[in-house]
N, C-alpha and C positions, 0 to 999 in steps of 0.2 A: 504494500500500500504506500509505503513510503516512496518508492522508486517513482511509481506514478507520480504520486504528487511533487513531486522533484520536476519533473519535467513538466508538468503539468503549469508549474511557472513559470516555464519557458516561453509559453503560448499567450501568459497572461500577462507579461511584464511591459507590452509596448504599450497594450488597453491601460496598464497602471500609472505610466507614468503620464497617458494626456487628462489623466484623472488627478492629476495631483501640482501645486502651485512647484510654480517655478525655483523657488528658495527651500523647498521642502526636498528634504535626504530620503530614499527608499533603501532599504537594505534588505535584500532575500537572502536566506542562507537556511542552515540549518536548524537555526532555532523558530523559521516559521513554516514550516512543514506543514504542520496540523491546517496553516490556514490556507493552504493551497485549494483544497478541498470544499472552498467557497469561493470558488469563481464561477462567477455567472454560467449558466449554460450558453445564453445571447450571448457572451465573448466568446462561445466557444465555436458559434453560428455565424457570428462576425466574420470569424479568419476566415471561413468557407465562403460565405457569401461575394466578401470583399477578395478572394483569389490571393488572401497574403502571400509575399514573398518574403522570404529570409535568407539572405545571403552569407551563409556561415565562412571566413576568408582562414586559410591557416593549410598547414601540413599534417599536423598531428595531432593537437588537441583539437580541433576543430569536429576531429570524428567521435568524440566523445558527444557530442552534441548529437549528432547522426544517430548514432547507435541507440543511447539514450533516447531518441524522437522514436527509432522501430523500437525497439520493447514498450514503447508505451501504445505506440499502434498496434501492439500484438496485444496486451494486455485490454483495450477497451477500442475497438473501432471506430469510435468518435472523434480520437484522433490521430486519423488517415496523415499520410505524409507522404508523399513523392519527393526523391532525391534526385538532382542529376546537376550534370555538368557544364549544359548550357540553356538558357532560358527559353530555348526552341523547345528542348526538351520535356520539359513539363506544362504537358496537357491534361494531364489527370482531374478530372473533376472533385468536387466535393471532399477538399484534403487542403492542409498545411503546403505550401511550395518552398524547398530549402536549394538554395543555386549554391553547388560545390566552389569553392573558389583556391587558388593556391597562389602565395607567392612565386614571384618567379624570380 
């Protein structure tokens, strides 16, 4: 349950911060786990609707992000995710869009 919700405020952190005044600090980490578990279903309807993109940039941790996205897509189908490596790429409907990115 934890893992979910882990990821689960990955999906919720951009809806957080246009919720939140400009001088105000958010901090996610381990000590708010529990309240992952209260984001909206509508933010969750949001990403789908609105065809979010997420551009994860990096070589290596980056896949941590990845990885973490499909175990949560395995764990609850609500949140769908298409991964790929160029923005042509991802046509998948009704899902989270993550564009691979790497330094070069």
């Amino acid at each position: 349950m934890k893992r979910r919700s882990c990821w689960t405020a990955l999906l919720a952190v951009p809806f957080l911060f246009t919720t939140l005044c400009a001088d105000t600090a958010l901090v996610i980490d381990h000590h708010c786990v529990d309240a992952f578990d209260d984001i909206p279903e509508e933010w969750i309807q949001k990403v789908i609707q609105d065809r979010l993109l997420l551009q994860i940039v990096g070589q290596s941790h980056s896949y941590q992000y990845e990885n973490g996205l499909l175990l949560l897509q395995q764990q609850d189908p609500r949140y769908a995710v298409q991964i790929a490596g160029s923005i042509a790429e991802l046509n998948a409907p009704n899902c989270l869009h993550i564009l691979r990115s790497q330094y070069q």
